[in-house]
C-alpha positions, 0 to 999 in steps of 0.5 A: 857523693858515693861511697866507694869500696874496693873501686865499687861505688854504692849506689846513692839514689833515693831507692838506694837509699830507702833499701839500705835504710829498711835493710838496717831496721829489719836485719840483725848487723850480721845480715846487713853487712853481709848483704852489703858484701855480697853487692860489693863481692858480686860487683867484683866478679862481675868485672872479673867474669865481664858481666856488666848489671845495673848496680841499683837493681843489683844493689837492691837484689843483694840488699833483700836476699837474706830479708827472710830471715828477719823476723820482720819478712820471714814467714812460714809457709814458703821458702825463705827466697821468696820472702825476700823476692817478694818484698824487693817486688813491692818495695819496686813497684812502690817506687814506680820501677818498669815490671821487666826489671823488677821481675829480674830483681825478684828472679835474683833474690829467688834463685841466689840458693840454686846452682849454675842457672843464675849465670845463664840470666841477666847479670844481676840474676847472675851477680847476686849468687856470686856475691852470695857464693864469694861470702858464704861458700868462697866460691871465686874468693881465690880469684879476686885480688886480696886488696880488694877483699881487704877493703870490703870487709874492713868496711863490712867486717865479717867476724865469726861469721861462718857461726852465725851465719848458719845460726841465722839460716836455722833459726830462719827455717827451722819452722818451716821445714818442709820449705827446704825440700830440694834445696841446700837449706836442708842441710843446715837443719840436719846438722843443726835441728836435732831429729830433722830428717830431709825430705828424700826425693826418691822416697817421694816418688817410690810412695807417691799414689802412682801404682807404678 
């Protein structure tokens, strides 16, 4: 039988499953309950928005979104998105799922950080950027009912965790520095790594070798 929260079945499959488990192993408490949430935050806001996603693909889009930030995952020569995008498309295809959908997992994972075009694509493009937002900036948390957001973080509680959220995202990119140009990461390294400076997109084209 699924576990229900908040009205939201999680899903019980086998590839389910196996995420969770690889999730548990290679993330910190910290990430694994925030993962969990944002599957159950943006399944609430896809009733909300009437956005209907395959809750396995979303489950599994919500579960890796942060793997780039684990030890395991992270790596240093690309944003800290595509580690985890490019883990959900080998952990997909090993269990046999149609290219189309593991493209749309992957698209998920790699455009949770990036503004307003989640919504323009398939519901679980747009459904993991809203768990996203709903638990680390509070977008949309006003508009779900406070029940319901009762009962998810007594399930996956959610202590301290403005911290060390932005604790875990400095320490999963501050070696790769540059991988944060144009993207909202670069904040973070800015208030947190002393001397870090961002790449400035006007100064890229005003001393690019264009004579003009």
């Amino acid at each position: 039988m699924s576990e229900t929260v908040a009205g939201v079945a999680i899903p019980d499959s086998k590839l389910a499953a196996e995420a969770t488990e690889l999730v548990r192993e290679a993330a910190r408490p910290l990430l694994y309950h925030h993962s969990r949430r944002v599957y159950l935050f943006g399944s609430l806001q896809g009733r909300r928005l009437g956005l209907d996603a395959d809750p396995e693909l979303l489950y599994v889009g919500a579960m890796f979104h942060d793997l780039g930030l684990t030890e395991r995952y992270r790596r240093t020569d690309q944003r800290f998105e595509i580690d985890g995008a490019d883990e959900a498309r080998r952990f997909l295809a090993s269990h046999g799922v149609p290219e189309a959908e593991v493209r749309t997992v992957w698209e998920a994972i790699a455009l949770h950080t990036t503004p307003e075009i989640p919504y323009r694509l398939e519901p679980e493009i747009a459904l993991v950027t809203a768990g996203v937002e709903t638990d680390v900036l509070g977008i949309g948390y006003g508009d779900l009912d406070p029940q319901d957001v009762a009962a998810v973080t007594a399930a996956h509680p959610r202590p301290d965790f403005k911290r060390q959220i932005l604790a875990a995202f400095t320490e999963g990119f501050q070696d790769r520095p540059d991988t944060t140009f144009g993207t909202v990461n670069a904040d973070v390294l800015e208030h947190f790594v002393p001397g870090f400076r961002h790449i400035d997109f006007v100064e890229v084209i005003q001393n690019s070798d264009w004579p003009e």
